[in-house]
C-alpha positions as CSV (number, residue, x, y, z in Angstrom):
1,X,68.9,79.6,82.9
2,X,72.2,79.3,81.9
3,X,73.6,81.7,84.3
4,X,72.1,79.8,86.8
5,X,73.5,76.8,86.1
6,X,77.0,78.5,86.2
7,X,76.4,79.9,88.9
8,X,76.1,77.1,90.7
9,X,79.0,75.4,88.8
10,X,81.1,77.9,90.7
11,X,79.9,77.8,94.0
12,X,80.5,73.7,93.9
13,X,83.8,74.9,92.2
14,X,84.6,76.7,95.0
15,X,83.6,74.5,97.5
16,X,86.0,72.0,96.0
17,X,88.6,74.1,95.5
18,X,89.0,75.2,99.2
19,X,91.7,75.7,101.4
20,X,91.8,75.9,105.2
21,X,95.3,77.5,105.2
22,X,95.7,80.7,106.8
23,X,98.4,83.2,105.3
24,X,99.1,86.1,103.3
25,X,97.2,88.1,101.6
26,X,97.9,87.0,97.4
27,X,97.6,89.7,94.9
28,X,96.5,87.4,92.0
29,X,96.2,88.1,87.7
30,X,95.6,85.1,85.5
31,X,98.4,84.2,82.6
32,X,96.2,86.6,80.3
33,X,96.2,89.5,82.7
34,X,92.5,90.2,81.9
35,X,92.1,91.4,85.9
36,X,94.0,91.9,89.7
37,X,92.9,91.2,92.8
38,X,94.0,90.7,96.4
39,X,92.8,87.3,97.4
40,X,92.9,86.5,101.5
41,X,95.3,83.6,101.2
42,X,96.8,82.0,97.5
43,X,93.7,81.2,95.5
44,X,92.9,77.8,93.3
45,X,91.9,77.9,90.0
46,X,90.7,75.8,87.3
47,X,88.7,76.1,83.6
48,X,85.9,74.0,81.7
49,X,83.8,74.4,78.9
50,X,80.2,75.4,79.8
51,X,77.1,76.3,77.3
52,X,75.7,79.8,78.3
53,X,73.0,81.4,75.9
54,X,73.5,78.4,73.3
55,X,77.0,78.9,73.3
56,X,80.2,76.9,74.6
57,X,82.6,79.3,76.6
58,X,85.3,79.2,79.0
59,X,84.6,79.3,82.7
60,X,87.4,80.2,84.9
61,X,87.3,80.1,88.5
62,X,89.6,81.2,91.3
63,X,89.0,81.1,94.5
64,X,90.1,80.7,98.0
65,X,88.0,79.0,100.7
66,X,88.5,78.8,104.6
67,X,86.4,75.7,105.1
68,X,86.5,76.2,109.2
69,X,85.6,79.9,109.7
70,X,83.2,79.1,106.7
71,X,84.4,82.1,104.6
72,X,84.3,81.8,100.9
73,X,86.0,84.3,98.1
74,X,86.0,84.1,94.3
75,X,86.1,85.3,90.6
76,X,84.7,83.2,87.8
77,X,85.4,84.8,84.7
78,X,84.2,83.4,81.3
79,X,85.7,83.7,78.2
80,X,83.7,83.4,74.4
81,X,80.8,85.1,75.6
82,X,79.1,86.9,73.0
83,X,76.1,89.4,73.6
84,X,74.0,90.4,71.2
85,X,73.8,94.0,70.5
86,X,70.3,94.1,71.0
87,X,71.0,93.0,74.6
88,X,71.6,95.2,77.2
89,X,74.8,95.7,80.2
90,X,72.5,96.0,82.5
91,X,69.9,93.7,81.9
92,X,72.5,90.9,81.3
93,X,74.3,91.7,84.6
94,X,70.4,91.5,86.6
95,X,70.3,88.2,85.0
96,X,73.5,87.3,86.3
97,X,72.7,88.3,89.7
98,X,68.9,86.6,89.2
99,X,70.7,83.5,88.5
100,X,73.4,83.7,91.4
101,X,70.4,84.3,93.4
102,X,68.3,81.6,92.4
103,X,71.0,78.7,92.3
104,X,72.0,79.3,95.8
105,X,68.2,79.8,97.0
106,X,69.4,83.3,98.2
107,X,67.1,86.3,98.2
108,X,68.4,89.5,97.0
109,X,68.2,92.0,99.6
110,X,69.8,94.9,97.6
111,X,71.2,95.9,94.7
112,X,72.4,99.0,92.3
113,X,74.3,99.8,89.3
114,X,77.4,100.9,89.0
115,X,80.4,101.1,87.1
116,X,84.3,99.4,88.4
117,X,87.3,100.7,85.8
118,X,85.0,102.1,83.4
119,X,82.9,98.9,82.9
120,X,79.1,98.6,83.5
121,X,78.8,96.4,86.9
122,X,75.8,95.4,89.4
123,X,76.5,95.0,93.0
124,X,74.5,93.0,95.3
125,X,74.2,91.7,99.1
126,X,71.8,88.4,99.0
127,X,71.0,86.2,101.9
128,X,70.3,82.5,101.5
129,X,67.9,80.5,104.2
130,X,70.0,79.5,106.4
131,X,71.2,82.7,107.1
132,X,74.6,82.9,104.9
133,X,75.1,86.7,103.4
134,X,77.1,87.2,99.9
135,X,78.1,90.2,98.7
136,X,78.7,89.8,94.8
137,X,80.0,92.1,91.8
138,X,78.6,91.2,88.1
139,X,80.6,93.3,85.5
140,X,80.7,93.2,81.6
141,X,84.0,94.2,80.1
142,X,84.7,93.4,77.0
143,X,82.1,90.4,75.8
144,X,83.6,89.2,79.5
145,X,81.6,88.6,82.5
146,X,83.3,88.7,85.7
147,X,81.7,87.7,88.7
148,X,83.5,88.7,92.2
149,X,82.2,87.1,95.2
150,X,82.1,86.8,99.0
151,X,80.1,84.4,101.1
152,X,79.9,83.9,105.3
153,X,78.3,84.2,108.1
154,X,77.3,87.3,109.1
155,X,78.9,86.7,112.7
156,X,82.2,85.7,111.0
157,X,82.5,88.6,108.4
158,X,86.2,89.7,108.4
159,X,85.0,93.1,107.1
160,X,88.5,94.7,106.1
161,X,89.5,90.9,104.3
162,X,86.3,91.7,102.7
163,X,86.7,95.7,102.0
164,X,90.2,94.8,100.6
165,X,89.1,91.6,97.9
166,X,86.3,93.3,96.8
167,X,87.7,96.8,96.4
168,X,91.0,95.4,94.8
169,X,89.2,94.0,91.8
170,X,90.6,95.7,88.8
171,X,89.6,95.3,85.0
172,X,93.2,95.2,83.0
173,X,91.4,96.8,79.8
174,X,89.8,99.9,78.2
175,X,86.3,100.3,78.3
């Protein structure tokens, strides 16, 4: 439920964080460092406190929106997250994607484990009604979950923008 509810907090996030300016690429690392990655254009991001698993932890969000071709990149990232040993990586990360999934009505049309820097992660395509794909990385590093994500039309895909945000996403730690 909870990762639900952030889920969504970030999609509205990034919908209100968007920017129809074309440019550069942007490699981008928060002031902590915790993680890189290329975003298409310069990326906004803000933080707030949200309650996940009965606990109050910092979500952070970047992203970077072009509103007119309706393409839509992010990483949320929250911080105080604390999972308890009798939980597992990869049952936490398919209730990450089960959330993400059921917050934006999408169905999950694939999924598989793997790992990105060392780190347990879940990868996933999901399409919502309308017709909108996502393709979406959960990872656990560090009692952090990171959630890197893509959303457009299938029509409008830049598929090397794409390649290039979602392969550039590196962990700055040690598993």
């Amino acid at each position: 439920m909870g990762v639900r509810i952030i889920f969504r907090s970030s999609v509205l996030a990034l919908l209100l964080l968007a920017s129809a300016a074309s440019a550069e690429p942007v490699k981008y690392s928060p002031p902590d460092q915790a993680f890189e990655v290329v975003f298409p254009a310069k990326p906004e991001c803000s933080a707030r406190n949200v309650e996940v698993m009965g606990r109050t932890v910092v979500m952070h969000v970047c992203s970077y929106a072009n509103v007119e071709a309706q393409l839509f990149y992010s990483v949320d990232f929250y911080d105080g997250l604390l999972v308890p040993k009798h939980v597992r990586s990869v049952d936490l990360l398919k209730g990450a994607m089960i959330g993400a999934a059921a917050s934006t009505n999408s169905t999950i049309v694939e999924s598989h484990s793997v790992e990105i820097g060392g780190f347990p992660a879940l990868e996933s395509v999901m399409r919502d009604r309308s017709g909108l794909i996502s393709l979406s990385q959960f990872v656990l590093a560090d009692q952090r979950l990171f959630s890197i994500h893509f959303a457009g039309w299938p029509n409008r895909v830049p598929k090397e923008a794409v390649r290039v945000f979602m392969e550039s996403f590196k962990i700055n730690a040690r598993p």
